[in-house]
Backbone as CSV, one residue per row, in Angstrom:
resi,resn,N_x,N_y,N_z,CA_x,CA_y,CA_z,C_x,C_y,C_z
1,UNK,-45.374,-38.457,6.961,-46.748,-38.495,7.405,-47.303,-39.891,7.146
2,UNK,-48.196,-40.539,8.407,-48.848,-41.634,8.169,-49.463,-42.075,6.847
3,UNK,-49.660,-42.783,6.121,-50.604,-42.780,5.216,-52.308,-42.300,5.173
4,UNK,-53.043,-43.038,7.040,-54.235,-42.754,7.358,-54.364,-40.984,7.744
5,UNK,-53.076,-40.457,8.117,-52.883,-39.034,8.179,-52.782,-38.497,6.771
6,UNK,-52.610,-38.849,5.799,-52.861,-38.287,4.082,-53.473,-37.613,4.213
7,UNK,-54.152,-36.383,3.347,-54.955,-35.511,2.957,-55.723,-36.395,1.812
8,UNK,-57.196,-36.664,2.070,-57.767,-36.921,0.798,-59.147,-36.063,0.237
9,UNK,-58.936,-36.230,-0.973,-60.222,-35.289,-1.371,-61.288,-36.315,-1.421
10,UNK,-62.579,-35.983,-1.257,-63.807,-36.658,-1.128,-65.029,-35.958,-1.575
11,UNK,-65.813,-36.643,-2.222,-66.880,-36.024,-2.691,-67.727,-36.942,-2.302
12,UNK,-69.236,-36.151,-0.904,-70.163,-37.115,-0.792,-71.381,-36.747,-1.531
13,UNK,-71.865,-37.693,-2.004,-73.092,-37.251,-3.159,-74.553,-37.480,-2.101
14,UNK,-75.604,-36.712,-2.448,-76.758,-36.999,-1.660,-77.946,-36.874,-2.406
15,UNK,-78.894,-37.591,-1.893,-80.253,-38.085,-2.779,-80.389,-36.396,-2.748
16,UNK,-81.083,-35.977,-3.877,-81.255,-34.717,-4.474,-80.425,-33.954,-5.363
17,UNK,-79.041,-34.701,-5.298,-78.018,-34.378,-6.107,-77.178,-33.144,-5.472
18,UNK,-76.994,-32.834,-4.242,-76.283,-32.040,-3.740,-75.028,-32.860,-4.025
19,UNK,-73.938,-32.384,-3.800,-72.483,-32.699,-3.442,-71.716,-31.901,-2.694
20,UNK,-71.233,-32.653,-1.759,-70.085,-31.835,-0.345,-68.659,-32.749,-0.742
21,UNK,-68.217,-31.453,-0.905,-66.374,-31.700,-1.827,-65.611,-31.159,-0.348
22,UNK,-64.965,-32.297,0.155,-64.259,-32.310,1.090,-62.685,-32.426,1.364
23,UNK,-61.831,-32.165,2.052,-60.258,-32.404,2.206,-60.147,-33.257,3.347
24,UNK,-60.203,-34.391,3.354,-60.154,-34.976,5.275,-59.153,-35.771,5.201
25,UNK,-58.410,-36.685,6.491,-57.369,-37.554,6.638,-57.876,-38.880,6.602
26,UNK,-56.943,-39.672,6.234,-57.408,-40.952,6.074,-58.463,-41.573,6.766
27,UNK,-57.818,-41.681,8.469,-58.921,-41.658,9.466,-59.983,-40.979,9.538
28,UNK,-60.519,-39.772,8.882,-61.852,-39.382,8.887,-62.661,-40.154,7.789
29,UNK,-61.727,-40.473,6.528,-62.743,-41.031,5.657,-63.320,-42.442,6.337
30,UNK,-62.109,-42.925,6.816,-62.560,-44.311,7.510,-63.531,-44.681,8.520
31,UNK,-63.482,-43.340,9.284,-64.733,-43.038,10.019,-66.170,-43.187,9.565
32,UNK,-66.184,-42.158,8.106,-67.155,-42.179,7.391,-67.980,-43.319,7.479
33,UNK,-66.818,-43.906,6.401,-67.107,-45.354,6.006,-68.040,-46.280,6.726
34,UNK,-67.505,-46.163,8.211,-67.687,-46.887,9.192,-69.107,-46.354,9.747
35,UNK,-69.848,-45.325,9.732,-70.626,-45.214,10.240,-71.945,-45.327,9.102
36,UNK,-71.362,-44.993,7.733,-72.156,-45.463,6.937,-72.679,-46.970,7.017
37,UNK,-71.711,-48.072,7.034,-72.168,-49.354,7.299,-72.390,-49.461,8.427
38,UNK,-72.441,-49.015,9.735,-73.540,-49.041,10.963,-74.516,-48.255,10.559
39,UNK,-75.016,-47.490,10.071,-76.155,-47.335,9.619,-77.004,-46.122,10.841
40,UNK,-75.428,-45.304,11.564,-75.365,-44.490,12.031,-76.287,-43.264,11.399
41,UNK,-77.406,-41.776,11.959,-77.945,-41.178,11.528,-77.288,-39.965,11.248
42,UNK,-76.344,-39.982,12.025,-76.027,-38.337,11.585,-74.196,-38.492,12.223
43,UNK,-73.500,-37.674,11.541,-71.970,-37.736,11.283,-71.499,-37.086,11.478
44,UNK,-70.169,-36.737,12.189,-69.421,-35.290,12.267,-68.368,-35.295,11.620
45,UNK,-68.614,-34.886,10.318,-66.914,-35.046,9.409,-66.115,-34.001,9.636
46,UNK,-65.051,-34.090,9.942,-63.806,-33.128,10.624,-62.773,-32.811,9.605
47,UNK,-62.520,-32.051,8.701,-61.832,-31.559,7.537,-60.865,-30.585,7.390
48,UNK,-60.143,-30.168,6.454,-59.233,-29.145,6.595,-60.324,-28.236,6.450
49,UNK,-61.440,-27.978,6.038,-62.260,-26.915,5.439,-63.103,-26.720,6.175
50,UNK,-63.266,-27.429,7.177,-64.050,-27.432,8.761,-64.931,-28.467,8.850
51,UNK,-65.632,-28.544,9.397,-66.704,-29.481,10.412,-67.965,-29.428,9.628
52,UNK,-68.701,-31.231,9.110,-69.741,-30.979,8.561,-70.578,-31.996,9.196
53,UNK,-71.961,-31.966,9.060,-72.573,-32.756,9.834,-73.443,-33.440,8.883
54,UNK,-73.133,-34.766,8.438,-73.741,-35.647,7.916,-74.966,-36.315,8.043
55,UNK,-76.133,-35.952,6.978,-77.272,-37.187,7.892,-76.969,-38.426,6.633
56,UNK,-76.465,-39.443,7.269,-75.880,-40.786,6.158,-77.131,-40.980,5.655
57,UNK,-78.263,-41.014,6.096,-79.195,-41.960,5.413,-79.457,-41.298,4.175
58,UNK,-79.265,-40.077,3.776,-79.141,-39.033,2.609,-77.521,-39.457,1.662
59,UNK,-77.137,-40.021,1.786,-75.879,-40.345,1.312,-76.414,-41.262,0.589
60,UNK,-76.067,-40.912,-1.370,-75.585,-41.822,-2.249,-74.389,-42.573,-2.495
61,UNK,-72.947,-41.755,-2.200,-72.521,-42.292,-2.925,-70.834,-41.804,-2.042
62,UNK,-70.101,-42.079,-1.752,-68.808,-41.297,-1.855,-67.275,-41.526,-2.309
63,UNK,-67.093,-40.994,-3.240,-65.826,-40.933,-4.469,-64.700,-40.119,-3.705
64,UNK,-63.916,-40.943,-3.538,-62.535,-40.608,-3.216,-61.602,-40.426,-4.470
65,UNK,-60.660,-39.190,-4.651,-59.835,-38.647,-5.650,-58.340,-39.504,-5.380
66,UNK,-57.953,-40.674,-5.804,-57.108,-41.081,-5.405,-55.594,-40.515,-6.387
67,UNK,-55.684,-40.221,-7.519,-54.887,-39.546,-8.045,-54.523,-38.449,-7.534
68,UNK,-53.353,-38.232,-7.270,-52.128,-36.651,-7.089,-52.342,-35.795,-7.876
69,UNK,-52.589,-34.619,-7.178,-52.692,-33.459,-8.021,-51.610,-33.008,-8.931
70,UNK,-51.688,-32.430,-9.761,-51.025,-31.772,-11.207,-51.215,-31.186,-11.773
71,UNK,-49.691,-29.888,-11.783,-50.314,-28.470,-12.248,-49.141,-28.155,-13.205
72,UNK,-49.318,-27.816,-14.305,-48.698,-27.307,-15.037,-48.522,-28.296,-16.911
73,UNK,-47.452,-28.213,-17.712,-47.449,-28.930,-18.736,-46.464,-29.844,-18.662
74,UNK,-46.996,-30.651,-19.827,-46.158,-31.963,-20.024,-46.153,-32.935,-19.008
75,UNK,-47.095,-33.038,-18.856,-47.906,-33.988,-18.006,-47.801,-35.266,-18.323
């Protein structure tokens, strides 16, 4: 699998302190990204967990989980 095809987890934070915990592909975060710095009003993020509709100008903050998940001991 591509790298921009990855699965990444994402957490977008929003003035009021909501948070939307997301699963998307590289290319959607990059999308994000991208419409955040155009200064775009509203977003269609496309996810394993479905379809959300962003208004950016409500967007603090968004933290990407770049560490691999891990389950079990001896870690």
């Amino acid at each position: 699998m591509a790298k921009s095809q990855e699965t990444q987890r994402i957490a977008i934070g929003f003035a009021g302190g909501q948070v939307l915990n997301a699963r998307v592909s590289g290319d959607a975060h990059k999308a994000l990204a991208k419409a955040l710095a155009d200064g775009e009003e509203l977003f269609t993020l496309e996810g394993e967990d479905g379809t959300s509709l962003v208004r950016t100008s409500q967007v603090v903050y968004v933290r990407v989980d770049v560490d691999e998940q891990r389950v079990g001991f001896g870690l």
